[in-house]
C-alpha positions as CSV (number, residue, x, y, z in Angstrom):
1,X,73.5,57.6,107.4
2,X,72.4,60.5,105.8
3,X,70.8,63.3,107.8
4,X,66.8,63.9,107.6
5,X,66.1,67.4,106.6
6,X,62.4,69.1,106.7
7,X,61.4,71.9,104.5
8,X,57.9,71.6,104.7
9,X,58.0,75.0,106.5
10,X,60.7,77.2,104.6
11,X,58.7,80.0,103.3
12,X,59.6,79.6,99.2
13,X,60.8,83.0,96.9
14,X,59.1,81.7,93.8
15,X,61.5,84.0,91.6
16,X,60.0,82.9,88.3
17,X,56.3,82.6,88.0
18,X,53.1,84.2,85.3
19,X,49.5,84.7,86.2
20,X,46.6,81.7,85.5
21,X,43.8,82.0,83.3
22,X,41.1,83.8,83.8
23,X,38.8,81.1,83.1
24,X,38.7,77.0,83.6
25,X,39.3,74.7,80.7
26,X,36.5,73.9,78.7
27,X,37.1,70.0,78.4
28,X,39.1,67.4,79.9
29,X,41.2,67.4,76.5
30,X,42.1,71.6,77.8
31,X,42.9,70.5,81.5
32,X,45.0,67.9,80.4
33,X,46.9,70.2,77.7
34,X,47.6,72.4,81.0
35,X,49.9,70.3,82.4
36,X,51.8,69.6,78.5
37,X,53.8,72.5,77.3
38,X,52.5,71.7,73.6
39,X,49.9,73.7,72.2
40,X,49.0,71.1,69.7
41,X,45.2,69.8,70.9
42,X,45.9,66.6,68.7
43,X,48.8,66.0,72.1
44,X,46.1,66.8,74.5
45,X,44.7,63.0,74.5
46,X,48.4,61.4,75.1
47,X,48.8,63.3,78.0
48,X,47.0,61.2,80.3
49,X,49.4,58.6,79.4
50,X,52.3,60.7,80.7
51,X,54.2,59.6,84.1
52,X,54.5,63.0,85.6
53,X,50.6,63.7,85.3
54,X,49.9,60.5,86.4
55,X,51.4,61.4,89.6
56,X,50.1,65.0,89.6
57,X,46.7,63.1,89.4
58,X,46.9,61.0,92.4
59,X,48.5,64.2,94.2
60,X,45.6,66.6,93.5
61,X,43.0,64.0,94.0
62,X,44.7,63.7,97.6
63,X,44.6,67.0,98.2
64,X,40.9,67.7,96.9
65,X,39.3,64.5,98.6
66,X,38.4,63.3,95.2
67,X,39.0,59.6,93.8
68,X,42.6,59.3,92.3
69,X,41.0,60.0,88.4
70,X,41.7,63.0,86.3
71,X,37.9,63.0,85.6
72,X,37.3,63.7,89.1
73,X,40.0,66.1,89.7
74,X,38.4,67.9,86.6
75,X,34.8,67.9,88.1
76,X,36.1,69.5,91.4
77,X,37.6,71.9,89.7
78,X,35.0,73.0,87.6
79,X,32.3,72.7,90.7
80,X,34.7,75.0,93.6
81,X,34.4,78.5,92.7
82,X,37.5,79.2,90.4
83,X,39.1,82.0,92.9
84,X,38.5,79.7,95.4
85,X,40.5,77.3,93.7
86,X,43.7,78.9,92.8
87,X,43.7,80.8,96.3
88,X,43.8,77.1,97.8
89,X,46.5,75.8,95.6
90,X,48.4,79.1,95.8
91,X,48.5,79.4,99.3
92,X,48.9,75.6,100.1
93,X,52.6,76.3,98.8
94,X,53.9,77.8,101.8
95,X,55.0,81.1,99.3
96,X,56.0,84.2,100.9
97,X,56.7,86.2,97.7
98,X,56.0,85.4,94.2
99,X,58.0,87.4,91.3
100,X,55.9,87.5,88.5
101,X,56.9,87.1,84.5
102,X,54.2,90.2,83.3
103,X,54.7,89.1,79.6
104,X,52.3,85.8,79.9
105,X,49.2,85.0,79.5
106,X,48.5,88.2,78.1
107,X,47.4,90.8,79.9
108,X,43.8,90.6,80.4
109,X,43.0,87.2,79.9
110,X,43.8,86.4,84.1
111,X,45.2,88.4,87.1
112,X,47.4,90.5,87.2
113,X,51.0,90.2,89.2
114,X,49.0,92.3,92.0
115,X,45.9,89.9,92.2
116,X,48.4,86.6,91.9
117,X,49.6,88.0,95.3
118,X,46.4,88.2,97.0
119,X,44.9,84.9,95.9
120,X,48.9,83.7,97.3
121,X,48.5,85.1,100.6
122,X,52.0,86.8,99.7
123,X,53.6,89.8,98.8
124,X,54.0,90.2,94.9
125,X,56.8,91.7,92.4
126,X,56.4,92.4,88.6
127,X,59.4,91.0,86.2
128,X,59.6,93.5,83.4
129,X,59.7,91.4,79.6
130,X,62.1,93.0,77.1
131,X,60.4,92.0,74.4
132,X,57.2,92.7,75.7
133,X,58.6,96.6,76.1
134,X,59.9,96.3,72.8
135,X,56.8,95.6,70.8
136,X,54.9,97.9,73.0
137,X,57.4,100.7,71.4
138,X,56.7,100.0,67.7
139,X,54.2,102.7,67.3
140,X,56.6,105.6,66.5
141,X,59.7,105.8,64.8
142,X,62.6,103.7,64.9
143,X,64.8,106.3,67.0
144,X,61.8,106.6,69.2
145,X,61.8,102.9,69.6
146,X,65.4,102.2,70.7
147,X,64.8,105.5,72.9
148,X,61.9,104.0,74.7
149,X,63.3,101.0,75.3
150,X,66.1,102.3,77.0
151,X,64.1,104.7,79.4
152,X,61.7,101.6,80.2
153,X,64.5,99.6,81.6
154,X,66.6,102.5,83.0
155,X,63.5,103.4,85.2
156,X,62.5,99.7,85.7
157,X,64.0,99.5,89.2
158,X,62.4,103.2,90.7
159,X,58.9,102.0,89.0
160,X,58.9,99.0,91.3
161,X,60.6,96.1,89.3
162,X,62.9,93.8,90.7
163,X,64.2,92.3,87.3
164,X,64.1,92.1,83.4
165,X,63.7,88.6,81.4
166,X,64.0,88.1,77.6
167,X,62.0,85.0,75.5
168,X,64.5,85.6,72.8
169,X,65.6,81.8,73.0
170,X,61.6,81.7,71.5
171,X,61.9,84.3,69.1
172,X,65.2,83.9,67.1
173,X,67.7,81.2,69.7
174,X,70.4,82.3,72.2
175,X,73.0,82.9,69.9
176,X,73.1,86.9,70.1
177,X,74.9,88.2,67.7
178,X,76.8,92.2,67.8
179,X,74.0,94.4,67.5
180,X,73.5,96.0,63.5
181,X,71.3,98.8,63.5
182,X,71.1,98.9,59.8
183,X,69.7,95.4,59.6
184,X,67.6,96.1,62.8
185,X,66.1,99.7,61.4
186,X,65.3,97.8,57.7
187,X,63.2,95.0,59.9
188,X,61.9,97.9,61.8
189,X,59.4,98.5,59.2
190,X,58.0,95.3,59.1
191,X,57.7,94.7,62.8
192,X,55.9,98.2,62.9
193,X,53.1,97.0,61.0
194,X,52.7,93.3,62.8
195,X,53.5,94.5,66.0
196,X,55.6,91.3,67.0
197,X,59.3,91.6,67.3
198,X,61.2,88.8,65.6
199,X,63.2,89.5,63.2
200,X,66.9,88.7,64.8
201,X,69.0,91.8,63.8
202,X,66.1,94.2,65.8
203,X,65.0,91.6,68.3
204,X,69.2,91.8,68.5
205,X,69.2,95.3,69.3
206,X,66.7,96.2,71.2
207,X,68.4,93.8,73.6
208,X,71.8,95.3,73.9
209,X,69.8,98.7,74.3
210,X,67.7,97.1,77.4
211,X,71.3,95.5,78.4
212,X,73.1,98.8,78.4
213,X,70.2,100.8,79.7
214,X,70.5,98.3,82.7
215,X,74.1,98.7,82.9
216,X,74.2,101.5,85.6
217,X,72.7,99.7,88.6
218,X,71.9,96.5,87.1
219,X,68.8,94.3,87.9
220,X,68.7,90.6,87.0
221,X,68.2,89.1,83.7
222,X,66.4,86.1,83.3
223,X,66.8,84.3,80.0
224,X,64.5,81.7,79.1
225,X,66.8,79.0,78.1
226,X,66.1,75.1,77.2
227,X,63.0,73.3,76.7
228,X,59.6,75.2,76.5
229,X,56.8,74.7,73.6
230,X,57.0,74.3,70.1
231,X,57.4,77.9,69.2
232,X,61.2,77.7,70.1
233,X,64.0,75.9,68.3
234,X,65.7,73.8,71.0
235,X,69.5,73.1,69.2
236,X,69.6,77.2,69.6
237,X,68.3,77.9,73.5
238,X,71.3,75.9,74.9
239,X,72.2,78.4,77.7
240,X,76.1,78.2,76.6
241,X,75.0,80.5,73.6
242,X,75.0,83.4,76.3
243,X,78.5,83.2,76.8
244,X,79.6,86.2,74.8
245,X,76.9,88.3,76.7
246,X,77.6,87.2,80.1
247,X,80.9,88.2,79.2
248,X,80.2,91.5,77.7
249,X,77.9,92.8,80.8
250,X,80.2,91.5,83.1
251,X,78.4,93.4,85.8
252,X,75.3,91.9,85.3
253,X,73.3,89.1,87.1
254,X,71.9,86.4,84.2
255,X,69.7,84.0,85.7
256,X,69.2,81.0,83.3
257,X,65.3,79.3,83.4
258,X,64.4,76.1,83.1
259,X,67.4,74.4,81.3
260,X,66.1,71.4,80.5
261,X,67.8,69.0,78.6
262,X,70.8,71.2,79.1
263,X,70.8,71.6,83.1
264,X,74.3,70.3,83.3
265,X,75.5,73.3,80.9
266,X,73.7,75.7,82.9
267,X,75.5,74.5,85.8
268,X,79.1,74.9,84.5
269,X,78.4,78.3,83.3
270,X,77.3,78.8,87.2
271,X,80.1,77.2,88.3
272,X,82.6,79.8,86.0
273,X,80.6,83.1,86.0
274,X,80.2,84.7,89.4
275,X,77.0,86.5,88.2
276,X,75.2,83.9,86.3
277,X,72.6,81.6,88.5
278,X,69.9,79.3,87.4
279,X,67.1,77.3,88.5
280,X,64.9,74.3,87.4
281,X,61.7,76.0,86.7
282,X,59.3,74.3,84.4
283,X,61.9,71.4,84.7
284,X,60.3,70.6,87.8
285,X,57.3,69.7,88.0
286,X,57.1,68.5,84.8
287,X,59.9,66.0,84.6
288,X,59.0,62.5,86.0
289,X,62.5,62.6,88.3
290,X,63.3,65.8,90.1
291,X,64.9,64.3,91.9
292,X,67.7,63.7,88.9
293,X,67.5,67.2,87.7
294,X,68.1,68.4,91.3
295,X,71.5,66.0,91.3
296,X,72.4,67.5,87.8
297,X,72.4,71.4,88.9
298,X,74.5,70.6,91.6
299,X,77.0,68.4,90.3
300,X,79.3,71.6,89.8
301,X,77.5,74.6,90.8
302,X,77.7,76.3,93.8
303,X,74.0,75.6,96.2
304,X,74.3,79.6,96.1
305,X,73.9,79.7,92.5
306,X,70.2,77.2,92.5
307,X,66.9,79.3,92.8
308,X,63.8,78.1,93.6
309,X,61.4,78.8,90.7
310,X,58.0,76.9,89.7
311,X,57.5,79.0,86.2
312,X,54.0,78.0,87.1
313,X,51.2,79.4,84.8
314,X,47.5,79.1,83.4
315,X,46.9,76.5,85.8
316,X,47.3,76.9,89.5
317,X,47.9,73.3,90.3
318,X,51.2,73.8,88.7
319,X,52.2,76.3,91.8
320,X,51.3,73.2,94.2
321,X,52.9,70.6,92.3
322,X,56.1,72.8,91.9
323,X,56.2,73.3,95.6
324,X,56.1,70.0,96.7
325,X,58.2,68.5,94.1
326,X,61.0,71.0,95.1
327,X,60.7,69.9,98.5
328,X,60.5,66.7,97.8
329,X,63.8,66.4,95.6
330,X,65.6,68.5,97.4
331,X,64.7,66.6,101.0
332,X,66.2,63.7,99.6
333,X,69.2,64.6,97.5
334,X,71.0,67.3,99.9
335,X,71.4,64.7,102.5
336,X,73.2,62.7,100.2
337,X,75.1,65.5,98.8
338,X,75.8,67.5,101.8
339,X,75.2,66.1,105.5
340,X,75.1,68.0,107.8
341,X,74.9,71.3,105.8
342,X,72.0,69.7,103.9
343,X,69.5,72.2,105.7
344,X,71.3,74.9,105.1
345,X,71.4,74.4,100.9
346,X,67.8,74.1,100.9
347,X,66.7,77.1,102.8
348,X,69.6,79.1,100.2
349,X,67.8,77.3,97.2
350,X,64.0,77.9,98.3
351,X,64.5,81.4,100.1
352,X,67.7,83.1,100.8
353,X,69.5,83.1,98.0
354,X,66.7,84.7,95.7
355,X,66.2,87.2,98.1
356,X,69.8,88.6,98.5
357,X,70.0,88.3,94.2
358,X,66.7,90.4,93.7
359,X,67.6,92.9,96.9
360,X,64.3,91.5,98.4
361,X,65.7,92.2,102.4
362,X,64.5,89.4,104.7
């Protein structure tokens, strides 16, 4: 018989997370699209029909005292202070430190990293986004750009940072190509003047200048890879893409998000690079089996290589949901997996092994 683990108390390392909104959605049609990772408003409606909301629905309703609708888990929401409201989700997670993505939702439209901590209850960490450094640095010249880039990163981890992330599987797919400074200081121009970096060869370069800046004492990378919204092409995020770089900065520790549908690529490239981890971020909560995806990561990688991550944003019922779905999946497939040592694995995944790959002491 397999052994019972509880991990209701573990205190979590959510090592992937953004800020919420600053404001509630305006209709049910919004709330409902807060729970979708499509942006398209003509989805909103078919949402409701979806199995995972359906079960965040009766969940939340449980938790608020509300009947098991999505109109009355909308009401509450929008009568219960909205403060109030995430600070109850947040904290209800059991999270004793939340690393947080500073790149999204955009800064000003919700809390900050800082303020996500104290609506938590926890202590807070920022995740410096390349890109989001990048395009920040399009105001002068081109050698001033790949200059600033490469101080912003070099001084990331003395100004409080505790790792880097890229959304270049959004921008222009995971297949990273030699850097070409002649095709990256001819799109220059163009991304001076929109002030969005996407044009490959430069989105390309500032990379390997953030990679090499971070070469000396390296913190982690995340990379945004798999399934997300409609801005990305999902044929090019497969994380196996990365190869060439994981490769190159041999040194350095690449964490993978999400991975979704490609979690079982993810995992081999776990299982073969000794400083490439992953998690199941945005994967869980919003597939309808965690439970599956849980069984998936761990069919060859190492338990030491699986971070807990909820890549929760906009919403704070995300956080909750994320939490508890973790717990859940990973209460009932570690016995199975691992017996005795079942306990073990899930305080790594949730807590311990986060904390040794971000030098978080603890």
């Amino acid at each position: 018989m397999a052994a019972v683990i509880d991990l209701s108390s573990v205190g979590l390392v959510d090592h992937h997370a953004h800020g919420i909104f600053g404001q509630p959605p305006r209709t049910l049609d919004e709330f409902r699209g807060l729970f979708s990772e499509s942006p398209d408003p003509r989805q909103w409606p078919h949402v409701a029909s979806g199995v995972t909301y359906r079960r965040a629905i009766k969940v939340l309703a449980e938790t608020l005292g509300c009947d098991p609708d999505e109109q009355a888990v909308y009401e509450r929401r929008l009568a219960t202070d909205q403060d109030e409201y995430a600070s109850s989700f947040l904290r209800s997670t059991g999270t004793e430190l939340l690393l947080v993505d500073d790149g999204y939702p955009p800064p000003g439209t919700g809390p900050d990293w800082r303020r996500m901590g104290e609506l938590a209850g926890c202590e807070s960490r920022p995740i410096m986004r390349i890109e989001r450094v990048a395009e920040d640095a399009l105001d002068g010249t081109f050698a001033e750009f790949r200059e600033r880039v490469r101080e912003e990163v070099a001084s990331a981890r003395r100004r409080g940072f505790v790792g880097l992330k890229s959304i270049a599987a959004y921008r222009t797919g995971l297949d990273i190509a030699q850097p070409d400074p002649v095709g990256a200081e001819d799109a220059f121009r163009a991304a001076a003047s929109a002030k969005r970096l996407e044009a490959k060869p430069l989105l390309e370069l500032a990379l390997w200048d953030a990679l090499e800046a971070n070469e000396p004492d390296p913190l982690p990378v995340q990379f945004h890879a798999g399934f997300g919204d409609s801005d990305l092409f999902l044929p090019r995020v497969q994380p196996g893409y990365l190869k060439p770089l994981i490769e190159r900065f041999e040194d350095t520790p690449f964490v993978l998000l999400h991975c979704y549908p490609y979690v079982r690529e993810a995992g081999w490239l776990a299982h073969v690079y000794g400083r490439v981890f992953f998690d199941l971020s945005l994967t869980i909560p919003h597939v309808s089996r965690p439970a599956a995806a849980v069984r998936e990561a761990l069919e060859l990688a190492p338990f030491s290589k699986l971070l807990y991550a909820s890549d929760a944003a906009r919403t704070p019922e995300l956080y909750f949901l994320a939490a508890s779905w973790w717990r859940e999946a990973l209460a009932t497939v570690l016995p199975e997996l691992l017996g005795d040592d079942a306990e073990e694995a899930g305080r790594a995944i949730l807590r311990e092994n986060a904390r040794q790959l971000y030098r978080l002491g603890g």
